[in-house]
N, C-alpha and C positions, 0 to 999 in steps of 0.2 A: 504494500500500500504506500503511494507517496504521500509523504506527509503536508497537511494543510500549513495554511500562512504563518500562523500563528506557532504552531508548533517548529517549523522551520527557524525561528524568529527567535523563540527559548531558545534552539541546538545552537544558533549561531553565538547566543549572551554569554549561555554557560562556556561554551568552549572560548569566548574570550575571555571570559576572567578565568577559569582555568589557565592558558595560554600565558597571564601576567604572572599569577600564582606561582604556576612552577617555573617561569622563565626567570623570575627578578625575587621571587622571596617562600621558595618551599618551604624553609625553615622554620618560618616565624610562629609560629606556635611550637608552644615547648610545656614541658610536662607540668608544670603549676596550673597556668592556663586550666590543660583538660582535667587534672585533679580537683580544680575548684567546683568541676561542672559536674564528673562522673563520681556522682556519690549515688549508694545506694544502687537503687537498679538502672541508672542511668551507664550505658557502655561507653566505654572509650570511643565506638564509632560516630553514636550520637554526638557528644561531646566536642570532637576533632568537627562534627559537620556544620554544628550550631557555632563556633569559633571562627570556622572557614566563613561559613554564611554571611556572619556579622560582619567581616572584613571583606566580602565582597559589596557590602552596605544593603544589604537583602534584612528587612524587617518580616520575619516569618509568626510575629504576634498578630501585628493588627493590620499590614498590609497583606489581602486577600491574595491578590495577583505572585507579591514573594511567596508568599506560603504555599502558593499550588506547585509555585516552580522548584520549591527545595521538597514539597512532594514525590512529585513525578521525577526528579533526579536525583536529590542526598542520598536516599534511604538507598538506592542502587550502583551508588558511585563511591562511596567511600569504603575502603574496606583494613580493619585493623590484622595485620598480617602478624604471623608466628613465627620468629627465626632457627627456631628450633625444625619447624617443618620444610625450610630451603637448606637449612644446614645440613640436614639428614639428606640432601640430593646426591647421587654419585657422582658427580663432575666435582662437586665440592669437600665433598669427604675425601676422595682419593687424587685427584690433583691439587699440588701446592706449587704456588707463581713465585721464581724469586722478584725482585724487584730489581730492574736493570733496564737500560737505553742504548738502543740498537739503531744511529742514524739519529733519521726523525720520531723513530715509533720508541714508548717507553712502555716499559710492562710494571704495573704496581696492584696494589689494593686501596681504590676508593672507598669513602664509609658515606651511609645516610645514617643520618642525627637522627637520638629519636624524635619523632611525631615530625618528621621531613617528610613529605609527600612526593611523589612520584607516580610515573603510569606503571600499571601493574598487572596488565592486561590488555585485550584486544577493547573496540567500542563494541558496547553492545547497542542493538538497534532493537528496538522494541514495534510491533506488529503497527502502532499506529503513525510509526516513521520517527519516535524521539532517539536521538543519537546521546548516548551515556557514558562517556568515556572514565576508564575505572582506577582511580586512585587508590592507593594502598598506601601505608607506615608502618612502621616497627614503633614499638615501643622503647626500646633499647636499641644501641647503636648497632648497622651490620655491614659489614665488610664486605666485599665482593672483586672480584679481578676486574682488571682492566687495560685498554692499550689507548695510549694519547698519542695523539699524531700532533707535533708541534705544541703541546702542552694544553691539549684540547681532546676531552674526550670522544675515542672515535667508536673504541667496541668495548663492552660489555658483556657480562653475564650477569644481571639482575635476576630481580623474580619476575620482570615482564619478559625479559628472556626465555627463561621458563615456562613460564605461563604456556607464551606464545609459540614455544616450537613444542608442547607436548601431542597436539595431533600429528603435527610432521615424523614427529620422531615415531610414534607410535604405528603410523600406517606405513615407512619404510620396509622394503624386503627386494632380497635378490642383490643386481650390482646397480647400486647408491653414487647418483651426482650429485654433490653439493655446488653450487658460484656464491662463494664467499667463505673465505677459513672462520678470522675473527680469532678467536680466543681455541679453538676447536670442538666450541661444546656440541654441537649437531652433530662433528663427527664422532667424538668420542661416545654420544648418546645411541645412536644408529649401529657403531659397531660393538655395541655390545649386545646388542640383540643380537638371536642365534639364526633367526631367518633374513641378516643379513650374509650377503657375502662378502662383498668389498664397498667403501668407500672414495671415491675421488672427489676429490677437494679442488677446485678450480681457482687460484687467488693469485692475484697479480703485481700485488705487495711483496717486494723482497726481504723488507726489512720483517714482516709479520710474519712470512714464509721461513727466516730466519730462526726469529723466538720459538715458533712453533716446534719447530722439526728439533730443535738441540734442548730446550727446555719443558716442555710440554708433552710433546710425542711419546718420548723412552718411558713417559708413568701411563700411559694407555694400557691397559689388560689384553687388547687386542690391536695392538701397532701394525699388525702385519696385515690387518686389513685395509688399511690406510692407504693412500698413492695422492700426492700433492702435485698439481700443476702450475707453473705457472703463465698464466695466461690471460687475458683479456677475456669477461667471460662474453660479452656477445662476439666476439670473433670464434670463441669455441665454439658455441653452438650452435654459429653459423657455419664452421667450416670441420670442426673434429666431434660433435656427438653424435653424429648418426653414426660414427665406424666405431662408437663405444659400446651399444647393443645395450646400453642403460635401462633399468626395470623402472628407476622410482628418481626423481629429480626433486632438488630443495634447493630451491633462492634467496637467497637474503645477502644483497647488495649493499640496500641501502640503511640509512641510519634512522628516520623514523618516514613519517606518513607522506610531509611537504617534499622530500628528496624521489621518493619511491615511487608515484605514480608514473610518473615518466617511464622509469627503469619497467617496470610490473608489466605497462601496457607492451614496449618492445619486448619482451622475455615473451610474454604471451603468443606474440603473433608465432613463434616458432612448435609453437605446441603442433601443428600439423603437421609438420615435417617431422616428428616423431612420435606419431600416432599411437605404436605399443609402449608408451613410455608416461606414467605418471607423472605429473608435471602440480608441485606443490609451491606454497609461497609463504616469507614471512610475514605477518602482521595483514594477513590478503585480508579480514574481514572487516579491518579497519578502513584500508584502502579503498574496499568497496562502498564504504559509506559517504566516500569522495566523487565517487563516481556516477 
């Protein structure tokens, strides 16, 4: 269903003051704040959204119009995350990053503060066209790997990372292309399934190709499933997938939604030129809500 004027009108509000929110001040709520708020049977969720609200200047008492809109979006947009439940993930329990600088790219661990907000998910779109896009925090501080290109973060493994590749990783089988290494978490996720066989890694970064292969790679359980190329990925798949015989494809080029439409729709048009070949995407249900 496309969604009417008005609702069109909310997607566009919320995702702007989302947009200022985590561009210029994720932080600014800090644990006093929500403690003042979450007493009793009030959750930290509430708490973070009634805070968030206030500071987007949204009166959710006596203004009718705020209150329908932190309605129909808080209650499904914010969500208080567990660190205990991404720490338990296997990418993270059994690879450990030193911290070191190869060129341009550095390899470290970034942290979010707690009650620091972030995307933590794909948008979800709800039946009568509202676009929701889904914040998450910790309560406590959580570390996470990372690679800066010029001192500017370029990949990650967050919990939207996660989030977001658990369908991919999950319907992979056979021989696996990935176009984009990153950190390796999609491949080290895919070859550890046992209905995969190999992974290729398409990435065009030397300096990433680098870290990877000498730091990264040798703590994989299964390395020998692994094969990195380095190449351009639409020159590859314009001129060397079809002589791979690829079962299952995963993309993730780009770095969030504004970068990637572009990239998604070219990747796309090749999907018929390899017909028997599953062709999957990062963050595609976000992107579709773009479209």
């Amino acid at each position: 269903m496309k969604p009417n004027k008005a609702i069109k009108e909310d997607n566009y509000k919320v995702f702007a003051l989302l947009s200022h929110y985590l561009n210029h001040a994720p932080d600014f709520i800090d644990r006093e704040e929500i403690d003042e708020i979450a007493k009793g049977s009030i959750s930290y969720e509430y708490a973070f959204s009634v805070i968030l609200a206030s500071a987007f200047g949204l009166d959710i008492v006596d203004n009718a119009p705020d209150k329908e809109l932190f309605h129909n979006y808080f209650y499904r947009m914010i969500h208080h995350l567990d660190s205990n439940e991404y720490n338990r993930n296997p990418y993270y329990k059994n690879i450990k990053l030193p911290t070191m600088k190869v060129g341009n790219s550095e390899l470290k661990y970034e942290k979010y503060k707690p009650f620091e907000g972030f995307v933590c998910n794909d948008i979800i779109e709800t039946e009568e066209g509202r676009q929701i896009p889904q914040i998450g925090f910790f309560d406590t501080e959580f570390r996470f790997p990372a690679v800066l290109e010029n001192n500017r973060i370029w990949m990650t493994i967050t919990p939207n990372e996660i989030e977001t590749m658990k369908e991919p990783v999950d319907q992979a089988f056979g021989q696996v292309l990935t176009y984009g290494l990153g950190l390796g978490y999609y491949a080290y996720m895919a070859s550890e399934k046992d209905n995969v066989e190999s992974v290729t890694v398409v990435e065009s970064n030397e300096d990433v190709i680098h870290l990877f292969k000498k730091y990264i790679l040798p703590q994989f359980t299964n390395a020998s499933k692994i094969k990195v190329i380095q190449a351009d990925a639409f020159e590859y798949v314009q001129n060397q997938m079809s002589k791979g015989k690829y079962d299952f494809v995963f993309t993730d080029l780009w770095h969030d939604v504004s970068d990637g439409i572009d990239m998604y729709l070219k990747m796309k048009k090749y999907e018929k030129q390899n017909p028997n070949t599953v062709f999957t995407y990062w963050i595609e249900k976000s992107i579709m809500c773009y479209l």
